[in-house]
ZAVOTOR-136317 format. One record per residue (C-alpha): residue number from 0; residue in three letters; x, y, z. Coordinates in nm, 2 decimals, padded with zeros to 4 digits, always signed. Each point is the difference from the previous one (the first is absolute). Example, Ala and Ser with C-alpha at 12.3 -4.5 7.8 and 13.67 -1.06 7.14 Angstrom:
<sites>
SITE   num   residu       px       py       pz
SITE     0      Ala   +01.23   -00.45   +00.78
SITE     1      Ser   +00.14   +00.34   -00.07
</sites>
This chain:
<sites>
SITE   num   residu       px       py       pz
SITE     0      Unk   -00.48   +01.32   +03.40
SITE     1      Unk   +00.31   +00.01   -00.23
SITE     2      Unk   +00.00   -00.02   -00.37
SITE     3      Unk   +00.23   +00.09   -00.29
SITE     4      Unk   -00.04   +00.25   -00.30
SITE     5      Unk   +00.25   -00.01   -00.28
SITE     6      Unk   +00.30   -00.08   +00.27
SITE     7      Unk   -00.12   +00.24   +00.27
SITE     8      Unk   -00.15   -00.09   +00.34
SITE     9      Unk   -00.32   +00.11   +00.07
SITE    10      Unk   -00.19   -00.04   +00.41
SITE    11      Unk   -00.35   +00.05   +00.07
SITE    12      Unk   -00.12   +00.38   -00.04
SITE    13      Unk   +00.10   +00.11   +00.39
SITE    14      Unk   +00.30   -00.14   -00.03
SITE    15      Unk   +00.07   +00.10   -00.33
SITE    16      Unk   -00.12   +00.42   +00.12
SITE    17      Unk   +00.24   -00.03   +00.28
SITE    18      Unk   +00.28   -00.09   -00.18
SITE    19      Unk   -00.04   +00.20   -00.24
SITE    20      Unk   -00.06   +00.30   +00.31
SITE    21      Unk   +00.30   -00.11   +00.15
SITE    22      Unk   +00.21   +00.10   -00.28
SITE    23      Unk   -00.14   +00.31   -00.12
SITE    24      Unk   +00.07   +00.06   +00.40
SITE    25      Unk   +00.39   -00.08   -00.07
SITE    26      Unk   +00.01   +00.12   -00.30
SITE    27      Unk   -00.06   +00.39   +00.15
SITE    28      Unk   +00.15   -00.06   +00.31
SITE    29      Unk   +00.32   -00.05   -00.21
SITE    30      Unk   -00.10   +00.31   -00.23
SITE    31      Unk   -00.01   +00.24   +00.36
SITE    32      Unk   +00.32   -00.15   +00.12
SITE    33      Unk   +00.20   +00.08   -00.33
SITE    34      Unk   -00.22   +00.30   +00.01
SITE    35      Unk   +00.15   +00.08   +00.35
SITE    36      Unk   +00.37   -00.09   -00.10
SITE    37      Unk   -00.03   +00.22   -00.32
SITE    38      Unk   -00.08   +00.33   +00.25
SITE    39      Unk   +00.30   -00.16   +00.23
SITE    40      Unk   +00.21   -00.02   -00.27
SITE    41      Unk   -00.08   +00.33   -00.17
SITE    42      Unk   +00.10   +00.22   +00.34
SITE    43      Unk   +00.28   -00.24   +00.07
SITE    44      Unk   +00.14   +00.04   -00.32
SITE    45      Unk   -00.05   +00.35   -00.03
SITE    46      Unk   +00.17   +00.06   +00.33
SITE    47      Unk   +00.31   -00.20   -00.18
SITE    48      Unk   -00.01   +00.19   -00.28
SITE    49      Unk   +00.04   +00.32   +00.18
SITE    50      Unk   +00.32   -00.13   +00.25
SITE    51      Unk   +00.18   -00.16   -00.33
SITE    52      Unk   -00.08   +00.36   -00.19
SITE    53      Unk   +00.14   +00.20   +00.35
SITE    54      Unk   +00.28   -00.25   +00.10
SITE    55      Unk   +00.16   -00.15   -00.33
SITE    56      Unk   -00.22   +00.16   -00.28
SITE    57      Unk   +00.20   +00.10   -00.31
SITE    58      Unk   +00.14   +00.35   +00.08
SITE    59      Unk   +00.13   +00.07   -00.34
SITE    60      Unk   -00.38   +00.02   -00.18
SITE    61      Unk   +00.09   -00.27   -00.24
SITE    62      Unk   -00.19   -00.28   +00.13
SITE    63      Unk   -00.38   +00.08   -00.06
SITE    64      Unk   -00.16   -00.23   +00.31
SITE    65      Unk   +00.22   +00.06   +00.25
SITE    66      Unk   +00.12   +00.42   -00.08
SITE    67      Unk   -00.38   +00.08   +00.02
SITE    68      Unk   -00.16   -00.05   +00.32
SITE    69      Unk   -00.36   -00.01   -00.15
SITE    70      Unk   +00.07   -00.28   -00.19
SITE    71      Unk   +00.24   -00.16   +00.20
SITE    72      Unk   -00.33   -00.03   +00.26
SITE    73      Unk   -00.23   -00.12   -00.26
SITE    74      Unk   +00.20   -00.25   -00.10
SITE    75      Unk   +00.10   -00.14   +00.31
SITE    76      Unk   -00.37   +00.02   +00.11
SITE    77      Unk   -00.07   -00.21   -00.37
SITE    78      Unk   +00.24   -00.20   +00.08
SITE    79      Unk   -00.10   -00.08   +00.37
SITE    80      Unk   -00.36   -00.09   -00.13
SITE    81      Unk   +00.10   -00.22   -00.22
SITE    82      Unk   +00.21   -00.18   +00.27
SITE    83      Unk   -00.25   -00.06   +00.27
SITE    84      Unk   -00.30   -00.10   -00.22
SITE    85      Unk   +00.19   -00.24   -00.17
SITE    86      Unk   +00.14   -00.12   +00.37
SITE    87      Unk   -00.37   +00.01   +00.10
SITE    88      Unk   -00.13   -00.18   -00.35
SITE    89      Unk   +00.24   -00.29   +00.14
SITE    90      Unk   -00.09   +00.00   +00.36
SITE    91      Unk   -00.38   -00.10   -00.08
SITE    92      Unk   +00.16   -00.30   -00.22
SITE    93      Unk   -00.11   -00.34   +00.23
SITE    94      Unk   +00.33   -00.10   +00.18
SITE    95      Unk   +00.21   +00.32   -00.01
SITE    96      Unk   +00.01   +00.06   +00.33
SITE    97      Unk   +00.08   -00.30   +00.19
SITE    98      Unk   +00.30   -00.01   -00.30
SITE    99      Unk   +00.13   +00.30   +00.12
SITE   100      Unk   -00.07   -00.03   +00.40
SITE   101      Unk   +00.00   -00.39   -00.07
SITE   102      Unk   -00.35   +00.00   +00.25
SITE   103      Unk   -00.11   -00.32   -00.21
SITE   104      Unk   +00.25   -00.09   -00.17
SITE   105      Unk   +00.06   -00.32   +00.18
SITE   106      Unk   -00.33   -00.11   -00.02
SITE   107      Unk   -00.04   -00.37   -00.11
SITE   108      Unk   -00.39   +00.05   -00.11
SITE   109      Unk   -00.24   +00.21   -00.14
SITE   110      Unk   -00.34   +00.09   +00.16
SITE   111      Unk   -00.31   +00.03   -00.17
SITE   112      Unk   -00.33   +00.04   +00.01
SITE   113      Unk   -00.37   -00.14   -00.06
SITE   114      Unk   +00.01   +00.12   -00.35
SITE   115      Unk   +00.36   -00.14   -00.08
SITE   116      Unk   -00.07   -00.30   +00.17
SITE   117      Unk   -00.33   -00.06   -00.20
SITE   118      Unk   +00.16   +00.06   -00.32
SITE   119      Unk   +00.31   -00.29   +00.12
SITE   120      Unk   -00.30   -00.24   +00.06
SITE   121      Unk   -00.08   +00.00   -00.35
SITE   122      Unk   +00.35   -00.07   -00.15
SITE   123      Unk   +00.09   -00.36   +00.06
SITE   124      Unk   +00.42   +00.12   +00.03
SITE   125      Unk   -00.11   +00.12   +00.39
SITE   126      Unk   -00.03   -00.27   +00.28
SITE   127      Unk   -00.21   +00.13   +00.27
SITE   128      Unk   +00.09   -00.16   +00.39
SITE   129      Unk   -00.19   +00.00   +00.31
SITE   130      Unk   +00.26   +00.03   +00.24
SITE   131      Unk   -00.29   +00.06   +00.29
SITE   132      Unk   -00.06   -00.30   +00.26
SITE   133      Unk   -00.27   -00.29   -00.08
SITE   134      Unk   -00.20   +00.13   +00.25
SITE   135      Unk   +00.01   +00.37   -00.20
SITE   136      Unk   -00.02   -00.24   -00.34
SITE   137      Unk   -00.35   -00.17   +00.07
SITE   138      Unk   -00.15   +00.36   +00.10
SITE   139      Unk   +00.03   +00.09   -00.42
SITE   140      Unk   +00.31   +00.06   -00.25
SITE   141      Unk   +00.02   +00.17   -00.26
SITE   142      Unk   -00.15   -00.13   -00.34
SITE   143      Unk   +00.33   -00.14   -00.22
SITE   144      Unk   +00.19   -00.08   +00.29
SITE   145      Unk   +00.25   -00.27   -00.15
SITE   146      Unk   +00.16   -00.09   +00.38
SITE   147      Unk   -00.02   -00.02   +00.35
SITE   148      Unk   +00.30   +00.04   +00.21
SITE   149      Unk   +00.00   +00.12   +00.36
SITE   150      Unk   +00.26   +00.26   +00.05
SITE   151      Unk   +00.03   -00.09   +00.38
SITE   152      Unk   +00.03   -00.40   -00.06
SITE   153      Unk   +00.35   -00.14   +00.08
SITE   154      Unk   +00.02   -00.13   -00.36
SITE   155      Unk   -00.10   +00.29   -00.13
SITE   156      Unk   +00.42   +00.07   -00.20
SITE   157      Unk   -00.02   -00.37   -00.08
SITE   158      Unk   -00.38   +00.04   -00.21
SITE   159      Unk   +00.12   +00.33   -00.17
SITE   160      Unk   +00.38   -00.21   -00.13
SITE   161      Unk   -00.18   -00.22   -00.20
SITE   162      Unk   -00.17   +00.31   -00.18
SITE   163      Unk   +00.12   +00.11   -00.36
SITE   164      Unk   +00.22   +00.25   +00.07
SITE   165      Unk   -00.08   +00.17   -00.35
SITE   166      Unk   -00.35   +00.07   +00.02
SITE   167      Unk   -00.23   +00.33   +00.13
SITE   168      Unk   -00.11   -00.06   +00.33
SITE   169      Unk   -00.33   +00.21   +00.19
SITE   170      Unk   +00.02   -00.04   +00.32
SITE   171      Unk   -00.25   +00.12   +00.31
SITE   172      Unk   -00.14   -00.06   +00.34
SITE   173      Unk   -00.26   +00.16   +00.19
SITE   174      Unk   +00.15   +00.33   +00.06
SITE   175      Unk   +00.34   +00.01   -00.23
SITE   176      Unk   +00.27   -00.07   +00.32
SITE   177      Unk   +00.06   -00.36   -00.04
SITE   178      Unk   -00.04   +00.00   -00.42
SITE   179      Unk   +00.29   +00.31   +00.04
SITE   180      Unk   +00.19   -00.22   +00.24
SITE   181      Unk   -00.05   -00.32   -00.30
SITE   182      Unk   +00.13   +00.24   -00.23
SITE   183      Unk   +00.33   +00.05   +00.20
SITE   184      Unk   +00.06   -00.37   +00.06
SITE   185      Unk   -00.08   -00.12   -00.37
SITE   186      Unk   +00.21   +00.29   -00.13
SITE   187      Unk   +00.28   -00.12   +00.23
SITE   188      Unk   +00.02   -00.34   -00.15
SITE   189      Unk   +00.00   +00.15   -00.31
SITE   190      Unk   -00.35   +00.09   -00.15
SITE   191      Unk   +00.00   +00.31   -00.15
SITE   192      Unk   -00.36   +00.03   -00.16
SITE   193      Unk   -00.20   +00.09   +00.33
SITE   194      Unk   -00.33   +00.21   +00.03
SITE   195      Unk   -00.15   +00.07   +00.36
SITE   196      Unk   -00.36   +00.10   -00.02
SITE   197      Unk   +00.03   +00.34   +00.23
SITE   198      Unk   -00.32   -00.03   +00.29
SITE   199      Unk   -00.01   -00.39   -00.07
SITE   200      Unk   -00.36   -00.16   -00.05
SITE   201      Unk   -00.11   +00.21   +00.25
SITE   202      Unk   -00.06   +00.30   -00.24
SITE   203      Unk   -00.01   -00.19   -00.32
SITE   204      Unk   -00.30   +00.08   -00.17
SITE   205      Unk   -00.01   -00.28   -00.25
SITE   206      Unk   -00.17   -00.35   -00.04
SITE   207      Unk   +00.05   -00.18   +00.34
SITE   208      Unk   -00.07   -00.38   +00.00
SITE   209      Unk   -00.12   -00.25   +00.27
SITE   210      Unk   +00.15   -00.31   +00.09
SITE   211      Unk   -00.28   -00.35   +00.05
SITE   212      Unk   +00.30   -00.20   +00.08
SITE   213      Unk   +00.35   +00.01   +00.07
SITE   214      Unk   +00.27   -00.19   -00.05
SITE   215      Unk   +00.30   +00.09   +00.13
</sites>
């Protein structure tokens, strides 16, 4: 069940408990991995300190960092922390990565899960497609489904052209291969709203529907 409090989204009581698990879960394993780089950047820095203070330190005294080699040590080791937390405050930020190694970059969708997908049922902005075969459509769909359109027909390109090209689009299948492939094809003719339900209907835990009759 979803339901809304002064603008936020509220699911049922397990759902609700393991989202809000999962992000005191992410929330320290970002606090150890700064807490990690801090130590890193403390020796590292140190170490820097030292070799500036031995190989190019000020050898006339009137600097006071780099003439002393106490300090010039502390403050490399500061100044090292500071460095490598921050890096490691921006590495837990969602999409850094693939920026920098550009892993997903490229991708033309997003994937998302039970929970998200629940919470896109409700809002009317999201069109939710069946992209399974009718045979996979009679055995249940989800509840909210707005179309049927079987990835592996041969008009499958010509169904998804006379789509609107500005709206939010869900789509899934029974496992999430053929709703991924959707999302590359529909993103290649120029759709750019695309959400792939990651596991398909397979592992969707939400309200599944039956079909008496079909009409293709």
């Amino acid at each position: 069940m979803v339901c809304t409090c002064n603008g936020n989204i509220y699911f049922n009581k397990g759902n609700y408990i393991k989202i809000m698990n999962t992000s005191w879960k992410q929330f320290f394993l970002n606090l150890k991995l700064k807490s990690i780089m801090s130590y890193i950047g403390i020796i590292a820095g140190g170490i820097a300190g030292f070799l500036y203070w031995k190989f190019i330190g000020c050898a006339s005294g009137t600097c006071p960092i780099t003439s002393n080699k106490y300090i010039s040590v502390i403050y490399g080791a500061l100044l090292g922390s500071l460095l490598l937390s921050t890096f490691a405050g921006s590495t837990s930020k969602p999409g850094f990565m693939s920026k920098i190694f550009g892993g997903d970059s490229s991708k033309s969708y997003s994937n998302i899960n039970t929970e998200e997908m629940i919470t896109m049922l409700e809002d009317t902005e999201y069109v939710i497609i069946d992209v399974r075969t009718p045979g996979e459509w009679k055995t249940g769909y989800i509840h909210g489904t707005d179309k049927f359109i079987d990835f592996n027909s041969q008009d499958f390109e010509d169904q998804i052209q006379g789509l609107d090209k500005t709206k939010n689009y869900v789509i899934y299948c029974r496992s999430g291969n053929r709703s991924s492939k959707a999302c590359e094809v529909m993103s290649s003719k120029g759709f750019s709203k695309l959400h792939n339900l990651s596991g398909g209907i397979s592992k969707y835990t939400g309200e599944i529907k039956k079909i008496k009759k079909f009409y293709k």
